[in-house]
N, C-alpha and C positions, 0 to 999 in steps of 0.2 A: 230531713235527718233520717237516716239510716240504722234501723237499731238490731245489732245482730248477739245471739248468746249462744256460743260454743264450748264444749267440753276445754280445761285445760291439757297443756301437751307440758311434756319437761321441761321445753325449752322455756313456758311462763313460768318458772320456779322465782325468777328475779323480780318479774313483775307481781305473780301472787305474794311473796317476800312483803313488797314495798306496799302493795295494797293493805295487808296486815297491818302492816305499822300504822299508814295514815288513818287504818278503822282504831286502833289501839290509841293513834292522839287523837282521835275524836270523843274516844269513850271516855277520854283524861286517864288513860291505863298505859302507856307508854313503859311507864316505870316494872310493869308486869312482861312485858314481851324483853322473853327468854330462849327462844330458838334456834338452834343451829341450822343454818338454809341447809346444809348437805343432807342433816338429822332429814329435814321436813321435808325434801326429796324424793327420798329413802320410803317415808310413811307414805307420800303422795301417788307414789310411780312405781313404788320400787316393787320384787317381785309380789308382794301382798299390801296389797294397797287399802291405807285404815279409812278414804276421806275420797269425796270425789269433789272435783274444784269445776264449776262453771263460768267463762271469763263474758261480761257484758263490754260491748262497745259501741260505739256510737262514731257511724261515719267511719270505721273503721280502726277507730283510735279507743284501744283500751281505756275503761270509765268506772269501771266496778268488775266484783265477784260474788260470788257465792257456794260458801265451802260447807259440803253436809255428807253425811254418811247414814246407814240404817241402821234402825234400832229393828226393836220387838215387841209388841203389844201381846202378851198374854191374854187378856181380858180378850182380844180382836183374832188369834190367831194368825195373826199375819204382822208381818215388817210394817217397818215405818219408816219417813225419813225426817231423819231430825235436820236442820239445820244449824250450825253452827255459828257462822258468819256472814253476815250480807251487809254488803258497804258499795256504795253510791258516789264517787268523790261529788266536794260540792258544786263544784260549777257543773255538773251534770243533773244534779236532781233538779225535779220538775219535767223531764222527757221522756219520764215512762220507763227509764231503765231497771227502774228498781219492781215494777210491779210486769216490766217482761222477764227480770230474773225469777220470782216470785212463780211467774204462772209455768215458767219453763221445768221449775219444781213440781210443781202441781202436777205436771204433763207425765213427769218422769215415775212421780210417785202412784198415778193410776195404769201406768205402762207396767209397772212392777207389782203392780196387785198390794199396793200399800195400803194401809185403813187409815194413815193420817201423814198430814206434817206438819212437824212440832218446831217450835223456835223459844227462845226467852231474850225478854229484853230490858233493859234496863230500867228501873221505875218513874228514873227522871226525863228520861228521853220522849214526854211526850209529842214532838211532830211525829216519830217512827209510831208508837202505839196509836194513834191519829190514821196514819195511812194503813197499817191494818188492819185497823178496825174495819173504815173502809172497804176491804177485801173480802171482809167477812168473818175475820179472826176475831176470836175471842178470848178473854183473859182468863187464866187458870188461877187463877185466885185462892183456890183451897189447896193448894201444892207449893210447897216449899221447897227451896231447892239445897241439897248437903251435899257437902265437897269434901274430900279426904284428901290430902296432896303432900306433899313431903313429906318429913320427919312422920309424921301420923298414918301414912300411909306404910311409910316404912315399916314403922314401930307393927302396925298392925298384919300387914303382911309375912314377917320376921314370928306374928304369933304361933300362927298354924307349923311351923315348917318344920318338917320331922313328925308330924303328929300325924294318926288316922282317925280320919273322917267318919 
């Protein structure tokens, strides 16, 4: 078996699409994927691109991704890459796919003078926090994670506006 991990192109728009979905019915989130594919295009590819997409496959046949972009470590002075999403479909795990997308990050993130890479995972999923661990990750346990998203993000953003800083 053959296991190769390449940058995506535009033309995976359809396929990173559909990998989303099937990570979102695995997380039992289905009901939250709200995407327009032309929007997430646009953010992917398009002249300023927010997200970089890694497509894993095996034997040739698309099998997984891995979709992350760079933050900032103040504390570290340097970038970082966070991860976002990383999904395996299941007849593929167990072949190494997920800890060649894993290190291909790794690669990426000491190529770029990164001080870390950061992921979150869900608390019940433990075979994934399992296979991390493994790797050598470890749980951030004293960091909580706050999300501001619609209406309240609205409301909040609408506060400042007109006002000086």
């Amino acid at each position: 078996m053959t296991i190769t991990i390449r940058p995506a192109a535009p033309a995976d728009l359809p396929l990173i699409a559909q990998l989303i979905r099937d990570l979102a019915e695995y997380e039992k989130l289905a009901h939250e994927v709200r995407f327009d594919e032309a929007v997430l295009g646009e953010k992917l590819f398009g002249p300023r691109p927010y997200a970089e997409v890694l497509i894993g496959e095996l034997d040739g046949a698309p099998q997984g991704f891995a979709l992350f972009f760079h933050n900032f470590s103040t504390f570290e002075g340097k970038p970082g890459i966070y991860l976002e999403d990383l999904f395996v479909r299941p007849a593929a795990r167990g072949s190494g796919l997920g800890k060649a997308l894993l290190s291909r990050l790794a690669e990426l993130a000491l190529q770029r003078d990164c001080a870390r890479l950061e992921w979150s995972v869900l608390d019940w999923n433990e075979p994934a926090i399992g296979f991390y661990k493994k790797l050598g990750a470890r749980l951030m346990d004293e960091w909580t994670v706050m999300r501001l998203d619609g209406a309240d993000l609205a409301r909040l953003g609408a506060a400042t506006a007109g006002s000086a800083d």
